[in-house]
Every structure is written in C-alpha cells, then in structure tokens.
C-alpha positions as CSV (number, residue, x, y, z in Angstrom):
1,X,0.0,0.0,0.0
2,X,1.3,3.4,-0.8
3,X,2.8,6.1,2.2
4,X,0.1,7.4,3.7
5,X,-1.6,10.5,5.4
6,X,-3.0,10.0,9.4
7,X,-5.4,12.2,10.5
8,X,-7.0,12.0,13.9
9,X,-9.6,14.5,14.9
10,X,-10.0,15.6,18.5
11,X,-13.4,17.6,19.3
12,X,-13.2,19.2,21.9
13,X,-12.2,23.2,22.7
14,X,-12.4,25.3,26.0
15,X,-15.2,27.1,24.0
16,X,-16.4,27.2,21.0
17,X,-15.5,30.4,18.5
18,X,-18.8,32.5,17.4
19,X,-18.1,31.2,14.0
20,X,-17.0,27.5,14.4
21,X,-18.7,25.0,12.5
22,X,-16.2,22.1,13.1
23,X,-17.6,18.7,14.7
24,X,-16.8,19.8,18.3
25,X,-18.1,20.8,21.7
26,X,-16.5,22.5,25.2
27,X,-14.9,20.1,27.1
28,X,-16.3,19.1,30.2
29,X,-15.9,17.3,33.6
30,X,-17.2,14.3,32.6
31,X,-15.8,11.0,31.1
32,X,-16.2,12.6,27.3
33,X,-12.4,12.1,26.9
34,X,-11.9,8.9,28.3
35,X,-15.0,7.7,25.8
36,X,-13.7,9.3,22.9
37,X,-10.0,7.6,23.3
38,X,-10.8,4.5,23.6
39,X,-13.3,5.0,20.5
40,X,-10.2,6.0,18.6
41,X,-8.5,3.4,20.0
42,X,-10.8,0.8,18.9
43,X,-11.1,2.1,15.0
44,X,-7.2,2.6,15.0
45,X,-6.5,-1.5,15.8
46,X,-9.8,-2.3,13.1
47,X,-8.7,0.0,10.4
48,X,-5.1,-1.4,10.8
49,X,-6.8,-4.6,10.2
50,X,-8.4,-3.4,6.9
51,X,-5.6,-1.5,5.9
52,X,-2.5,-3.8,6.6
53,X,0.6,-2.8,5.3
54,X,-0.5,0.9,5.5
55,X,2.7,2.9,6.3
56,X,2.2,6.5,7.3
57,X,4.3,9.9,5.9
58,X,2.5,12.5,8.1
59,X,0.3,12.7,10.8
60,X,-2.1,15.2,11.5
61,X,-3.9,15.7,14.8
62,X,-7.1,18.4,14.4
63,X,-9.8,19.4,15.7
64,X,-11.4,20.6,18.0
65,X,-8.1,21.6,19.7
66,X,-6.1,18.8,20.5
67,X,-4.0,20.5,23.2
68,X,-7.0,21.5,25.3
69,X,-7.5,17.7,26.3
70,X,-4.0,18.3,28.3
71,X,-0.8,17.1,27.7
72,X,-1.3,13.4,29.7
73,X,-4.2,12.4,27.9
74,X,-3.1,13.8,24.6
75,X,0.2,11.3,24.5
76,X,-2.0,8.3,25.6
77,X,-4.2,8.8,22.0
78,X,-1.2,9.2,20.3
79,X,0.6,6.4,21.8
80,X,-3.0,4.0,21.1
81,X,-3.0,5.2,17.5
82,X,0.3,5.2,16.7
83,X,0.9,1.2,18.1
84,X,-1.4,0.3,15.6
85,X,0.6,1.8,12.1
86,X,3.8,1.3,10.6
87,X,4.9,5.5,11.7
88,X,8.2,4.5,11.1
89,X,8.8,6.8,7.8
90,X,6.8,9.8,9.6
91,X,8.5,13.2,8.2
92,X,5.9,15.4,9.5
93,X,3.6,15.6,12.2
94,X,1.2,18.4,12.9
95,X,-0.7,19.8,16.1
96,X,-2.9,22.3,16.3
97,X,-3.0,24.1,19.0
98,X,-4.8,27.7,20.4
99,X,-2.7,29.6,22.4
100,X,-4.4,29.9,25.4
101,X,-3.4,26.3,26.2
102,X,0.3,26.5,24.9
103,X,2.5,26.4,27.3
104,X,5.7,24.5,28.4
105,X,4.4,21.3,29.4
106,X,2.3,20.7,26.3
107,X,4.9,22.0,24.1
108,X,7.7,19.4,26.0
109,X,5.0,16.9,25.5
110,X,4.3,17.0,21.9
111,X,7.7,17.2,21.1
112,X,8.5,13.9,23.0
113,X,6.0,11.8,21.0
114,X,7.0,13.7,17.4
115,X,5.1,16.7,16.9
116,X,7.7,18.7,15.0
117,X,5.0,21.4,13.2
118,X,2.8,23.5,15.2
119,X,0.1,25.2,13.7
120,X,-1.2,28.0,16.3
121,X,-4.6,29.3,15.6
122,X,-3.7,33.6,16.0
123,X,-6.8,34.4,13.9
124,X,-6.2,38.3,14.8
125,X,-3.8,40.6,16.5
126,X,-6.8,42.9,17.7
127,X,-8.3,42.0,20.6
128,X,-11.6,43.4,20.2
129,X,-11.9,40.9,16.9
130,X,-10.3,38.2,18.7
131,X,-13.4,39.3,22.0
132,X,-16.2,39.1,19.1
133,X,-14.9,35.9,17.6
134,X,-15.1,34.5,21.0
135,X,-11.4,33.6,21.3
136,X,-9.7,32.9,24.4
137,X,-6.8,34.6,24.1
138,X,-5.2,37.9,23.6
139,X,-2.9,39.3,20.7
140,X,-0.2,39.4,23.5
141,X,-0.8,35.9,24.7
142,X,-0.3,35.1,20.9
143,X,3.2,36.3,20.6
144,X,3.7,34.9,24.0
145,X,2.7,31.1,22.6
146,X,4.6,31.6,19.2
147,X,7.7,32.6,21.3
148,X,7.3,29.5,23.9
149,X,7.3,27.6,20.7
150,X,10.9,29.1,19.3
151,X,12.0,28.5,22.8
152,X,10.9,24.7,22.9
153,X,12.8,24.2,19.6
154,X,9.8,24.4,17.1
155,X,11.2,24.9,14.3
156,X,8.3,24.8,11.8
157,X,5.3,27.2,13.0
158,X,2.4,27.7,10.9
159,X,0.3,30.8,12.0
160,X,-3.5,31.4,11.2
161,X,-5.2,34.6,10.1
162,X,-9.0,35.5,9.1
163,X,-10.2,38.6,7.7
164,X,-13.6,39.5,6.5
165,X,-14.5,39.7,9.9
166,X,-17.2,42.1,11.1
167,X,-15.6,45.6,12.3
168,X,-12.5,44.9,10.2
169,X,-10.8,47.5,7.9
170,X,-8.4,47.0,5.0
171,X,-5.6,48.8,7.0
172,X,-6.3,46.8,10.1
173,X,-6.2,43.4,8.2
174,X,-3.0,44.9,6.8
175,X,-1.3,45.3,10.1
176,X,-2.6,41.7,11.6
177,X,-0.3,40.6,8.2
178,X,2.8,43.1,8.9
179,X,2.4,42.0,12.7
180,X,2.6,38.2,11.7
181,X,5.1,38.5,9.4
182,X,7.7,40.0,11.7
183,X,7.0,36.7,13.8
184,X,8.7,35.1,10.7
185,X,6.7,31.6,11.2
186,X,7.6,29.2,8.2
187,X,3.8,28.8,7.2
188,X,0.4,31.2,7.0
189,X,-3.0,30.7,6.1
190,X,-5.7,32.3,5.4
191,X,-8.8,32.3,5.8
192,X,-12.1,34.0,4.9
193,X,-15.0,34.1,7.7
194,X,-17.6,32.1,6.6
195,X,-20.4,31.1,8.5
196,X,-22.2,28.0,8.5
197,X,-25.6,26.8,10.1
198,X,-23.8,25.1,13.4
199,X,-22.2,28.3,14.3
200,X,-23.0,29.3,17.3
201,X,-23.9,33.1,16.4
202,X,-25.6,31.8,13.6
203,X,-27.7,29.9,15.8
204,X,-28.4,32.8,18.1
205,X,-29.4,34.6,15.3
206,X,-27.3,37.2,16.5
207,X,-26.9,40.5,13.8
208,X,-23.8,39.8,11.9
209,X,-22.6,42.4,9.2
210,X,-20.3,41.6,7.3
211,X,-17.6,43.7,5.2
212,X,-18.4,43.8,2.0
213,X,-17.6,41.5,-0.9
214,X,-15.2,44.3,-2.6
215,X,-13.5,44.5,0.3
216,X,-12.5,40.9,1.2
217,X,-11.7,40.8,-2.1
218,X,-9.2,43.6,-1.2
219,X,-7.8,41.8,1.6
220,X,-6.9,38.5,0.0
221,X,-4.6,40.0,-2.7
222,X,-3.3,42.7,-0.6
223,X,-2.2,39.7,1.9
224,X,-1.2,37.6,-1.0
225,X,1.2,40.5,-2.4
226,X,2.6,41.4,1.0
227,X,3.2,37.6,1.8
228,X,4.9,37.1,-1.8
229,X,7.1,40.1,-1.2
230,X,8.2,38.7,1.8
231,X,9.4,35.6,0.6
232,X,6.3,33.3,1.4
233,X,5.5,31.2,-1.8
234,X,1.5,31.2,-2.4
235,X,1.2,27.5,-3.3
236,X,-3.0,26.9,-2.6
237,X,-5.4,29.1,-2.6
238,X,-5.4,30.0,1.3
239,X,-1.8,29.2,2.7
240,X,1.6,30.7,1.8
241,X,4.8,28.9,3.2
242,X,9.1,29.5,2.9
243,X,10.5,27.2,0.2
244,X,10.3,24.0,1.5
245,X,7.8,24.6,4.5
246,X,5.1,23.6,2.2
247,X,1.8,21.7,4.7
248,X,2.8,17.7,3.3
249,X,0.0,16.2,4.7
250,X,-2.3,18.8,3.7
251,X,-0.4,18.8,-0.1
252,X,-1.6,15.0,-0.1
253,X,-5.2,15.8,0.1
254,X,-4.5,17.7,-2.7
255,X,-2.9,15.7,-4.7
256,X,-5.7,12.8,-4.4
257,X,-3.0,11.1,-2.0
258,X,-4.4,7.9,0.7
259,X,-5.1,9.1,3.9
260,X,-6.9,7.6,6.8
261,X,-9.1,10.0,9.8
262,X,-9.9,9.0,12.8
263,X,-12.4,10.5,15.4
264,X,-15.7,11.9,14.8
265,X,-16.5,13.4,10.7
266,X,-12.8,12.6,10.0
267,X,-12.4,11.6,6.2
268,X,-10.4,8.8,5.0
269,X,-9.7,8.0,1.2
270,X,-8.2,4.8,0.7
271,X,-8.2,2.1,-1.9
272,X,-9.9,4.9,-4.7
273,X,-13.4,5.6,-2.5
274,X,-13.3,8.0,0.4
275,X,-16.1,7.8,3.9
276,X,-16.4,10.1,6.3
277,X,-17.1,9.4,9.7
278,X,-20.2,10.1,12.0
279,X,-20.8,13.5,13.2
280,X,-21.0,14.0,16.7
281,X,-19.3,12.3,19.6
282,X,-22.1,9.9,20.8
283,X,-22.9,9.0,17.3
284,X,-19.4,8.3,16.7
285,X,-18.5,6.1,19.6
286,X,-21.8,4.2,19.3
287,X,-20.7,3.8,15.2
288,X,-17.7,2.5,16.3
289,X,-18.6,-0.1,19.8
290,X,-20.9,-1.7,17.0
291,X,-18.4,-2.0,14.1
292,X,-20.7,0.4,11.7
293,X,-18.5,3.3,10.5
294,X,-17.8,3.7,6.9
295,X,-15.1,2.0,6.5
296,X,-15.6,-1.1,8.1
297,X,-18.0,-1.5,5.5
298,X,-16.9,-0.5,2.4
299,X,-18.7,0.8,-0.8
300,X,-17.4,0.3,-4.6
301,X,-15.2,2.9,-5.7
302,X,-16.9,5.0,-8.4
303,X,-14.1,5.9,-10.9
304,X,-15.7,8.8,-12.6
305,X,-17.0,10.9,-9.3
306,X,-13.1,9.8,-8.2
307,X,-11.7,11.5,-11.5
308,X,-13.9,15.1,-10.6
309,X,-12.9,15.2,-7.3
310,X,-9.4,14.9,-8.1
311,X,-9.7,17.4,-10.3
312,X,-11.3,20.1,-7.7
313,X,-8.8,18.8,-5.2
314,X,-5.7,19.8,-7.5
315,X,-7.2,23.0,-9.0
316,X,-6.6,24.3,-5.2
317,X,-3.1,24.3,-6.1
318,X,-1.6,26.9,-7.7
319,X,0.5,24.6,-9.7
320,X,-2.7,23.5,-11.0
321,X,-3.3,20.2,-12.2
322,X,-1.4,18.8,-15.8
323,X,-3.9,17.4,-18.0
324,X,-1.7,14.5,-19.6
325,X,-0.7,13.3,-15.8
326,X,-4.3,13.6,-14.9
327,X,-5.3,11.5,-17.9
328,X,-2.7,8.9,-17.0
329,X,-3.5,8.4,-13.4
330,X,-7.8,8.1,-13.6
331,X,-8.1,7.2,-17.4
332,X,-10.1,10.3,-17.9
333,X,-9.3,13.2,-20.0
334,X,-10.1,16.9,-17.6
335,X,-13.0,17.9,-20.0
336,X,-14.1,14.0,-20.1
337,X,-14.8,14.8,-16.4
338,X,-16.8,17.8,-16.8
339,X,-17.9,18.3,-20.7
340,X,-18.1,21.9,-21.6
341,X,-18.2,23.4,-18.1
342,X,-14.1,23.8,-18.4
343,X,-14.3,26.3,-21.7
344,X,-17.4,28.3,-19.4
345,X,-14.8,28.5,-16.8
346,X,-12.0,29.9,-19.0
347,X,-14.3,32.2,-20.9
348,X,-15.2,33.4,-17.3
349,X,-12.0,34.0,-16.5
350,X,-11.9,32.0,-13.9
351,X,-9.9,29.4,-15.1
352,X,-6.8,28.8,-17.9
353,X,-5.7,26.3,-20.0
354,X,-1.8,26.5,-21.3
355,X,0.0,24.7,-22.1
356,X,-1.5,21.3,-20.6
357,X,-1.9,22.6,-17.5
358,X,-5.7,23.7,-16.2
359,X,-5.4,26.3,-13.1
360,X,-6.8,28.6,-11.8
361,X,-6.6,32.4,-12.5
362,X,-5.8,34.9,-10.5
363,X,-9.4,36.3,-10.3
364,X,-10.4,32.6,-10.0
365,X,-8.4,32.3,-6.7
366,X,-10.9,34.5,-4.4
367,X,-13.8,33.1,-6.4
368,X,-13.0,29.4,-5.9
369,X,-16.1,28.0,-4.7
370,X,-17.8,29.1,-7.5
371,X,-15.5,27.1,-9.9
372,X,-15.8,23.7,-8.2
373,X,-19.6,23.7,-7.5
374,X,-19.6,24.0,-11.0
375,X,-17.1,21.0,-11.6
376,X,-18.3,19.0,-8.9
C-alpha cells in the first residue's frame, strides 16, 4: 500500500469560537475524553486490520483543539493510535493548538511523542476581533505562545489569520499581516469568515454584518502580495509557506494522495473511494462499539465521481493540475470529467488552460467555490 496521510480529529475546545462550525463541543468534567479515546483506540486496531501494510508519511492531529484535552491524555491517544501503524517513515507531524493552552508542558509533551510542526490558531492581533470571535486569548498571549514555541525548539510554525470579519478595515487586516510577518513563522494561512448553520452566532441569530464583498476581495490580494514580497510562496489558494515549509499532509489531500481519519467526521480516502465518519461524539462512539462506520463497510469505488474530485482537489493548487498526468492516473481526460463546463470556466476568466496545464486564474483564486460547485 502506498505512504500514507494520518489524521486524527479531537473535538473538543475550552469554547467554541462564534463562527465555528467544526464537529466539536466544550470540554467538560465528565468521562467525554476517556469515551472518545478509547473510541479512537478501537477504529485505530480495526482499520489497521483493513488496511494492513498501510505505512504512514504525516500525521495530523485536528480538531477541535487537541492541546486542550492536556498534555497526559493527549500522549495516551497518540501512543494507542500510533501502536497500531507502521509510523516508522513519519517526516511530519502536525498539532494544532490555540494559544491559550500552549505552554511548556504541552509544548515538551508533543515534542517527545513527534510533533515537529505546530500550527497556532492567532486568527487576529486585535483583541476586540479576537473578543467578538469569541477567542480565548489575547494578541499578546499570541506572541507569548509563538515565542514558547521558538523557545521549545519548534522549528516549523504555521500561524493562522481571518479577515472578512465584522468591524475589520483593509488597513487593520493589513497590520494583523505586517504584525505576523515580523514573527517570521515558516507557514500562514488564510482564511475568509464564513459562517455555517452550526455556528454558534448563527444559531443565536445574532446580527452579523459583514464587510463587503469588494473588500475581502481587497484583503486576499493585498495579503497575498505582502506575503509574496516577503518571501512566502502562495502554493494553494489560502496558505503561503518559505520554500520548503510547504503543509505535506495537507499537499496529499491535494494531490488525491491515501489518507486515513480517525475520530468523529474525519475523512479517510483509501483504496480509490473515500467515507467520512459520523458527526458528533455519541454517534461516533456508538458507530464505532458496533463496528458500523464507513469504512468497516466498504462501498465500490466509483471511478468517474473519483476522476472530478481529483480534479477540484488539485485546481486548489496553484500549480494547477497537468492534464496529460491527470489523464494517466484516472483514465479520464479533464473535459471528459466535466464536458463543456471547463471552456465556461476559462471564458469566465476564472480558469486557464496552457499549455497542458488547467489552473486557476488569479481572479479565479478569491472566487474558488464558484468554480468547483460548477465541476463538482
């Protein structure tokens, strides 16, 4: 079986952002951690079992944020998981973590069982954004985390940013990216608010206002030239890295790579057809005691839906994807996969075609999500 992505999803937080529609929920008192692990547990010996010979590159643990379930518990899960796959050839492994809970002791602890890329969840250097996203921490305690990284030998931070947030200017979204890039971390996303239905202020119905479309619009490039200037390479559509500091495991979801999830709604593609796991802890842990999650009963592979979603998948890199390659790899030609939606893309402007290579254009980059749920 080919190298392999791991992905394990932890869903639980201290609170829940305003605008967090992830699969998790606020960590308790209770035995919700304890239930979950040896959930994962269970699925991680099974899915060895279906999966033999599966040998994992990267490892990614998600959430949720995994560091909130403390630095004890946190090893056991990794040390259940890990027992059951062949991590020998691991190059990269990934935590999340919010910087309110970042502090020696996790940090000593996730270096001892791997972790060597943090990804810190900054979102904003103002802290009255930071106080209406519902964040726990301040833009001070930020910088405080990022540094208690440097000093515990991190050397491969990757720092998050949103904009389109309500009550944000151009110029302020401007200095949250000068601010972050005098940090110097090695990787940046992103990322524009979006709200689904399971966010909590959505749910609240709580008056959001937005900043208009012309001006996220604004932000993104104005980001992506500062970044570029800087030396950070824009390689997908929301992160930017230093040559070489490149997300692997998150490249191999983009490159149609194997990967297997663990945990509640974690994905898994493997052997051509991809499941996703029940949302919600109970329904995951009751999914699992039974033996009826996804993948321990498979369904056929369905070549054609596996050729689009490729496509999608690699149009998020800036690289694009090459057409002769693509043909090559899934037996389908690029505009056998979506007939003539691929010339109304590039008449749009929203996509080009040279020389082999299908990608999108710059305009296309902001308006992404129109593209694929046209190929899709």
């Amino acid at each position: 079986m080919p190298e392999s992505g791991l992905y394990i999803h932890i869903p639980f937080c201290l609170r829940r952002c305003a605008y967090c529609d992830f699969d998790s929920s606020v960590l308790g008192d209770g035995p919700e951690v304890e239930k979950y692990a040896d959930a994962v547990a269970i699925e991680s010996r099974a899915s060895s079992s279906f999966l033999p010979g599966l040998t994992v590159q990267t490892a990614y643990l998600g959430g949720g944020t995994p560091t909130a379930i403390g630095a004890g518990p946190l090893a056991g899960l990794v040390d259940s998981v890990f027992s059951s796959f062949d991590t020998s050839a691991v190059v990269e492994f990934t935590c999340e973590a919010n910087p309110e809970n970042v502090d020696a002791e996790i940090l000593e602890a996730v270096r001892a069982f791997g972790v060597n890329r943090l990804s810190l969840g900054i979102q904003s250097f103002n802290d009255a954004l930071l106080g209406w996203m519902g964040r726990l921490h301040t833009a001070a305690e930020a910088v405080a985390a990022y540094e208690a990284a440097r000093i515990n030998d991190f050397e491969n931070v990757s720092l998050d940013l949103m904009y389109g947030v309500p009550g944000q200017t151009r110029d302020g979204w401007l200095d949250d990216v000068s601010r972050l890039i005098d940090l110097e971390p090695e990787h940046i996303s992103t990322y524009c608010l979006q709200l689904g239905s399971g966010a909590p202020l959505v749910k609240e119905r709580r008056g959001i206002n937005l900043p208009d479309d012309e001006i996220a619009v604004e932000m993104y490039y104005a980001a992506k030239e500062v970044f570029e200037a800087a030396g950070y390479r824009h390689y997908e559509i929301s992160n930017f890295a230093k040559p070489g500091f490149e997300c692997r495991h998150n490249v191999n979801y983009w490159r149609n790579g194997e990967y297997l999830g663990l945990g509640p709604s974690a994905a898994s593609h493997v052997g051509g057809a991809r499941y996703t796991n029940p949302h919600g802890l109970d329904a995951y842990t009751t999914a699992v005691a039974v033996g009826r999650w996804p993948l321990a009963a498979p369904e056929p592979s369905d070549p054609a839906r596996e050729a689009r979603t490729a496509l999608v998948l690699g149009l998020r890199m800036l690289e694009g994807v090459d057409a002769a390659d693509f043909k090559a790899r899934y037996d389908f030609g690029v505009a056998d996969t979506t007939g003539e939606d691929i010339g109304i893309l590039v008449d749009a402007g929203l996509l080009e075609h040279n020389g082999g290579v299908v990608r999108l254009t710059r305009r296309g980059l902001f308006l992404s999500d129109e593209v694929f749920s046209r190929l899709i």
